[in-house]
C-alpha positions as CSV (number, residue, x, y, z in Angstrom):
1,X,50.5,-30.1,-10.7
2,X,49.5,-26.6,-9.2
3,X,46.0,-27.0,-11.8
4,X,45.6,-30.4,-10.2
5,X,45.6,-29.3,-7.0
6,X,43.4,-26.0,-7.5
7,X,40.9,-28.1,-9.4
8,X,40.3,-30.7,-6.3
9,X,40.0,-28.0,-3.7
10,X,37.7,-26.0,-5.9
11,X,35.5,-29.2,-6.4
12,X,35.7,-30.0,-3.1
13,X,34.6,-26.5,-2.0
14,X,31.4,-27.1,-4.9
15,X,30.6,-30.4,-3.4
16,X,30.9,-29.2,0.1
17,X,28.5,-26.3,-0.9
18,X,26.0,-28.9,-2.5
19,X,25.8,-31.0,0.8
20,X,24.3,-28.1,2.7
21,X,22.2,-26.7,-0.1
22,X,18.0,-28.7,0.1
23,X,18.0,-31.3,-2.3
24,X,14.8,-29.4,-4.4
25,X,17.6,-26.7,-5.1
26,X,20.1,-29.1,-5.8
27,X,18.2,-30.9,-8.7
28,X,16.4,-27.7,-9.5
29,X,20.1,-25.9,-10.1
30,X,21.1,-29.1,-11.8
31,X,18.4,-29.1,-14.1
32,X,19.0,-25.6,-15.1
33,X,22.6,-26.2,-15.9
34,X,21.7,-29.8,-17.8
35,X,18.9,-28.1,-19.9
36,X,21.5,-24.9,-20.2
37,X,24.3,-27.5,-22.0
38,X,21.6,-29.6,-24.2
39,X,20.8,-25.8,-25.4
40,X,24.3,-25.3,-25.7
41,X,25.2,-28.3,-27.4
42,X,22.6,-28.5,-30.1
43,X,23.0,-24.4,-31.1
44,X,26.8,-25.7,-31.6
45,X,25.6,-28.7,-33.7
46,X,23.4,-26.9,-35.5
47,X,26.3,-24.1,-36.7
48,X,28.7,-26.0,-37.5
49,X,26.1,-28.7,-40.4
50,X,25.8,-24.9,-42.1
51,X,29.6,-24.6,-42.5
């Protein structure tokens, strides 16, 4: 229940910070971290067709 908790107020602190933050930056940081896990995801793809 504690995790619960902690995870809502720390989403809600991310959220709060992405209200303030100019909506270039916004998508530009969300970009980043979507073309970040694509990379992420197909390097983890890609090791585990070898094994």
């Amino acid at each position: 229940m504690l995790f619960i908790v902690a995870a809502l107020a720390l989403m809600g602190v991310l959220l709060g910070a992405a209200a303030h933050t100019p909506l270039p930056l916004f998508l530009a940081a969300g970009g980043a971290i979507g073309a970040w896990l694509l990379v992420f995801f197909i390097r983890e793809r890609a090791g585990h067709k070898g094994s």
